[in-house]
C-alpha positions in Angstrom: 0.0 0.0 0.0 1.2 3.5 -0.8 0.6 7.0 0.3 1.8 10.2 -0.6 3.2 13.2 1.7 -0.5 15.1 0.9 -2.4 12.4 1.9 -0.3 11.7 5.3 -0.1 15.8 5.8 -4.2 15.5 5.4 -4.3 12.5 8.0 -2.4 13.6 10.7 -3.1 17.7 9.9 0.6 18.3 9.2 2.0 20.8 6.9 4.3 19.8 4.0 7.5 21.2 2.9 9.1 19.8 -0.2 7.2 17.5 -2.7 3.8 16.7 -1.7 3.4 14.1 -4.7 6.6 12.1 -2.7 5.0 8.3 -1.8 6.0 5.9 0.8 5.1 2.4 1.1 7.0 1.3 4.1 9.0 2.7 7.5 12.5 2.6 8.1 14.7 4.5 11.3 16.0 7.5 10.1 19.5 6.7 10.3 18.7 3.6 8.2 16.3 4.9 5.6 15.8 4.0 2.2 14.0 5.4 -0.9 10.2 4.9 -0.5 10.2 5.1 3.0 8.8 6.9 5.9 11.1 8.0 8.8 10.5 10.0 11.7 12.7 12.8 13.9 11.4 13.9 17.8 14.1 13.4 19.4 17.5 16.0 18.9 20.1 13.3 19.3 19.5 12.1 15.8 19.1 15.8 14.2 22.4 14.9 12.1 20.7 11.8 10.1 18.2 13.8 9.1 20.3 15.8 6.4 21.5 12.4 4.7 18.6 10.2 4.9 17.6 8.5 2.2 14.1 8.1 3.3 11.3 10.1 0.6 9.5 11.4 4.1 10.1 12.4 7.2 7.8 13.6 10.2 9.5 16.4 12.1 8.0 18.7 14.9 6.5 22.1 14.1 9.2 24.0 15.8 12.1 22.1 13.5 14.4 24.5 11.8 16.7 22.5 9.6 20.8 24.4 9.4 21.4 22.4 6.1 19.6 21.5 3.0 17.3 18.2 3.3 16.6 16.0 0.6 13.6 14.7 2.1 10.1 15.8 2.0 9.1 17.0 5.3 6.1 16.7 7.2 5.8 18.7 10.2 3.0 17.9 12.9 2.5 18.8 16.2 4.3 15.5 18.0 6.1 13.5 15.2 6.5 10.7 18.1 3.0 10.6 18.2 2.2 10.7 14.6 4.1 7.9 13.5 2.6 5.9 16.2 -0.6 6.8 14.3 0.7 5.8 11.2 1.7 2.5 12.1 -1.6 1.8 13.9 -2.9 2.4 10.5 -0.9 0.5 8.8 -1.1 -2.4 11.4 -5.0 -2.0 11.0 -4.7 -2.5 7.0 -3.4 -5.9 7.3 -5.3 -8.8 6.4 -6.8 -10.5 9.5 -6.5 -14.3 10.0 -9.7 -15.7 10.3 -11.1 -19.7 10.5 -10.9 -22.4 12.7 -7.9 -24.7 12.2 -8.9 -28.5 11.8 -6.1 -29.4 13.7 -7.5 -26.8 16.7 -8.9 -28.1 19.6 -12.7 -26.6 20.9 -14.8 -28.2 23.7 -18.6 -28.9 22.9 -19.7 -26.5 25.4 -17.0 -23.0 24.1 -19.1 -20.0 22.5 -17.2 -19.2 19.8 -17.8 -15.3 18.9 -18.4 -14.7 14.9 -14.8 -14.0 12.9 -12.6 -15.3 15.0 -9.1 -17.2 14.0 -8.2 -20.5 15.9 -5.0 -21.8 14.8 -3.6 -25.3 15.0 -3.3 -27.3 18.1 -4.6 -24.1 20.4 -6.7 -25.7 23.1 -9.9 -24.3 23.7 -12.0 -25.9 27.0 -14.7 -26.2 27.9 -17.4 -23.3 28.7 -14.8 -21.3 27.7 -15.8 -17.9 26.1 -14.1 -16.6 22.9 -15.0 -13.2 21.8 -15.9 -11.9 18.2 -13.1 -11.2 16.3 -10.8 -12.5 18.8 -7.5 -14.4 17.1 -5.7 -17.2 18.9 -3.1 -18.9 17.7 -0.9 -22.0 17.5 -0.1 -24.0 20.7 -2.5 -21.3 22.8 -4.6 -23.0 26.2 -7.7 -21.3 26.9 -9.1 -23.3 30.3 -12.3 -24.2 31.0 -14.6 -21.7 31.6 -11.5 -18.9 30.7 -13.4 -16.1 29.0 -11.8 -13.8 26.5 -13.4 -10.5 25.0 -13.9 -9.4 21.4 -11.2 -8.5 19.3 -8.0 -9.5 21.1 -5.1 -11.4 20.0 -3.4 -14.0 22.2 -0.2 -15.2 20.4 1.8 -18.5 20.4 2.0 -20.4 23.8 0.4 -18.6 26.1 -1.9 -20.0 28.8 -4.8 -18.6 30.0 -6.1 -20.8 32.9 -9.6 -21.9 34.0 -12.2 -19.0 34.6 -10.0 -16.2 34.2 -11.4 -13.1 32.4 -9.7 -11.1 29.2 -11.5 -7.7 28.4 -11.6 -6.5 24.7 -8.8 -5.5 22.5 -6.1 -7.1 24.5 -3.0 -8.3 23.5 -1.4 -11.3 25.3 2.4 -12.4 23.9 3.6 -15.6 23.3 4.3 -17.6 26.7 1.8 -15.3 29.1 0.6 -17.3 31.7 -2.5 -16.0 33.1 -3.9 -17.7 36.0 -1.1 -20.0 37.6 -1.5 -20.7 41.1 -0.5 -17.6 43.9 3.2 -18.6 46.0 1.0 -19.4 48.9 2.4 -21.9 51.3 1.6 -22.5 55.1 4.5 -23.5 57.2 3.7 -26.2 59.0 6.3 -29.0 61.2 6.1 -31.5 58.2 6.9 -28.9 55.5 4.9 -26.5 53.7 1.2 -26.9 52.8 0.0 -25.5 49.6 -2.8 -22.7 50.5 -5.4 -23.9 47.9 -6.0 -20.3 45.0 -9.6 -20.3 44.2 -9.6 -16.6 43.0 -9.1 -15.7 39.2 -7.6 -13.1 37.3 -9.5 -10.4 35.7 -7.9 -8.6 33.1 -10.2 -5.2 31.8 -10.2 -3.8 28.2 -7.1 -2.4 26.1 -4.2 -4.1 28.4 -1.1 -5.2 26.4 0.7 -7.9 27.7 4.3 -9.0 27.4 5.8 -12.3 26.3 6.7 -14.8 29.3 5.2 -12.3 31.6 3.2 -14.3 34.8 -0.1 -12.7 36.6 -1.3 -15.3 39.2 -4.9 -15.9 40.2 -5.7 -15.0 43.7 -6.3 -16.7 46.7 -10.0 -15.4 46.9 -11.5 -13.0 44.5 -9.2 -11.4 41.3 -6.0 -10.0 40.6 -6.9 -7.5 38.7 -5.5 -5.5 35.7 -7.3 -2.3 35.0 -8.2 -1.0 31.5 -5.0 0.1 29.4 -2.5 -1.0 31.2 0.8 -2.5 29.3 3.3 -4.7 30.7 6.6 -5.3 29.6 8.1 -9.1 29.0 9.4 -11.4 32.0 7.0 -9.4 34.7 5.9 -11.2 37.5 2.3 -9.9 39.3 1.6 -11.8 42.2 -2.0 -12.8 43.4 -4.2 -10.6 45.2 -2.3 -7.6 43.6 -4.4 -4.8 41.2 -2.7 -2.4 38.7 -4.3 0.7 38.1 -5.6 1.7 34.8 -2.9 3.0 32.0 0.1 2.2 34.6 3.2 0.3 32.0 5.7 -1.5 33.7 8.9 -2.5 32.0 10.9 -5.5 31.7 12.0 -7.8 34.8 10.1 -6.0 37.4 7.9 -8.1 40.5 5.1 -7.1 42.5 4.7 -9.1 45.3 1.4 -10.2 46.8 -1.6 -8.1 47.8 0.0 -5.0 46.8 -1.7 -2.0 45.1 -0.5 -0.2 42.1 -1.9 3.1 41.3 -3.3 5.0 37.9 -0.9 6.1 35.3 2.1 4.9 37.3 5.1 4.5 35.3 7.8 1.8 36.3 11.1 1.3 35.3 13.2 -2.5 34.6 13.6 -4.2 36.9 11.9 -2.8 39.7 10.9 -5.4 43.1 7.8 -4.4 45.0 7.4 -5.7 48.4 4.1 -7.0 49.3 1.0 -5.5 51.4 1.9 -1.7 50.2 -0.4 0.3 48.6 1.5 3.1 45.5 -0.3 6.0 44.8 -1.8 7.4 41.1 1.0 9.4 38.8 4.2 7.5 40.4 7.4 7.5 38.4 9.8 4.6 39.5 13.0 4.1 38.2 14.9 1.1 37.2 15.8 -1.0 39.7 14.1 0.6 42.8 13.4 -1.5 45.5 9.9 -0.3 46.8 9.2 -1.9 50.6 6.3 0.6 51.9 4.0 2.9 50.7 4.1 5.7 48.5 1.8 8.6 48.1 0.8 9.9 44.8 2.8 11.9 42.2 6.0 10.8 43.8 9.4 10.6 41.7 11.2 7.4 43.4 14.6 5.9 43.0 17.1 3.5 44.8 16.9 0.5 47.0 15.6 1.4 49.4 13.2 4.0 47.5 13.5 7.2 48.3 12.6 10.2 46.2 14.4 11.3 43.0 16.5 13.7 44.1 17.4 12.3 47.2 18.9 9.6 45.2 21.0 11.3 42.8 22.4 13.6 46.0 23.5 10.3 47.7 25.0 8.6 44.6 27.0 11.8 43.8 28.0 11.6 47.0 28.7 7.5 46.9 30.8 7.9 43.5 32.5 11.0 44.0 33.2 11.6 47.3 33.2 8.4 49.2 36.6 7.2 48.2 37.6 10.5 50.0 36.2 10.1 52.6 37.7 6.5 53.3 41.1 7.7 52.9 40.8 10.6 54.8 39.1 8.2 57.4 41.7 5.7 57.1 44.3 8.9 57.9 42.7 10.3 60.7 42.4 6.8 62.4 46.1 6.4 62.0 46.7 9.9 63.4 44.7 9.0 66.3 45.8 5.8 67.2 49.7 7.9 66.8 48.1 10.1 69.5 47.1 7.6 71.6 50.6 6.2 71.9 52.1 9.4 72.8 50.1 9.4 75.9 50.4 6.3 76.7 54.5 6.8 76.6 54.0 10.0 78.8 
């Protein structure tokens, strides 16, 4: 499919400077483009590639002022980030959608299967299990018994979705999910530990994105629950009992521990540990690797292990790197000094 720099200006109301006739029928990174492509500048660091690039369009913010001649047809839009996010949605939307049942699928007698829906081969559907219109799942997917799953979502490649959870619309689940294993709940006990028995479900709500070999645990009683528009990075682990607020992401590696509550529009960093039974406030930044072990009231900027706010943390680590071998030294020299004094008054 190809579109020309008038009809993307017209789409996202951008204004055009160069050729307005130029087409593009793919994207490429700006440092990396090629003829017939559509690249994108919003962020200053790359400024240099835009002067070479081969690309036939790029988006560029209002405000851009180029210092050299540019080859390239320009676009320029109020957020370029933004607007090629809304080009590739609508480029993602203009693919062809699988649709049909596999014969080499699996479905129980007793699964509602919604109208238009893709079911590829060996995916394991059970039974009373709920598959929304539109929905795709595909090869090597296990949807449990009663499991329901909305309209239009996509659940890739190996993941499991265990009995009587609950996937709102338009979600996105990556290959090797697992939604719905058993909480870590143990009772210690003089012969070992006996397993706590986790009756509650998960409940995921509309719009949640959901990244590959990424675990959410049922609860012990009642949900863990993912609000509406939340995305998760890959290798997350949610714990049961726990609730993330709505449009909260969370990158890569991090772990909420159990019966802890995430606010709205949180954003957290990689690898970021949560301790459990804390409650963290709406609009909370986290940064990588911060170890959160209490409570944290809303609109905070956090860092560190153990958290503590923002600038707190980048005091003490200038402090750590710069001045701390100093200070040992000058330690080291003043206990010498004073163990020096120490035997001049013994001697006297």
């Amino acid at each position: 499919m190809e579109f020309s720099a008038k009809q993307i200006a017209e789409f996202l109301n951008g204004e055009i400077v160069g050729d307005e006739n130029a087409s593009v029928h793919t994207f490429a990174k700006i440092e990396e483009g090629r003829e017939g492509a559509i690249s994108f500048l919003s962020n200053d660091k790359y400024t240099n590639y835009i002067y070479d690039t081969k690309s036939s369009i790029v988006l560029v913010n209002k405000g851009f002022k180029p210092e050299h001649e540019i080859k390239a047809t320009l676009v320029k839009v109020d957020n370029a980030y933004e607007a090629i996010a809304r080009l590739l949605t609508l480029y993602e939307m203009s693919k062809p959608k699988k649709k049909g049942i596999d014969p080499l699928a699996f479905i129980s007698p007793g699964a509602t299967i919604g109208e238009d829906v893709y079911i590829g081969a060996f995916a394991y559907i059970g039974e009373n299990a709920v598959i929304g219109k539109g929905s795709q799942i595909y090869p090597h997917s296990y949807v449990g018994d009663a499991a329901r799953i909305g309209d239009g979502c996509i659940i890739y490649s190996n993941v499991n979705i265990y009995h009587e959870c609950i996937i709102g619309n338009r979600c996105i689940l990556h290959s090797g999910c697992v939604i719905g294993a058993d909480g870590f709940g143990f009772a210690p006990t003089q012969e070992g530990y006996e397993k706590i028995p986790q009756i509650g479900i998960v409940r995921i709500a509309d719009d949640v994105e959901i990244g590959a070999n990424t675990c959410i645990d049922r609860s012990t009683m009642g949900a863990t629950v993912i609000n509406k528009g939340v995305k998760i990075d890959n290798l997350v682990q949610i714990a049961h009992n726990d609730e993330i607020g709505a449009n909260t992401v969370m990158a890569a590696q991090s772990g909420v521990a159990g019966s802890t509550s995430i606010g709205e529009w949180c954003m957290i960093g990689g690898q970021v540990g949560f301790a459990g039974h804390i409650k963290v406030g709406d609009h909370v930044n986290i940064g990588a690797q911060t170890g959160v072990n209490s409570s944290v009231k809303p609109h905070q900027n956090i860092m560190g292990s153990p958290a503590t706010t923002y600038s707190n943390f980048i005091k003490t680590s200038v402090i750590i790197q710069r001045h701390l071998p100093d200070m040992y030294r000058q330690m080291e020299q003043m206990k010498k000094e004073l163990d020096e004094l120490k035997s001049l008054l013994k001697e006297k």
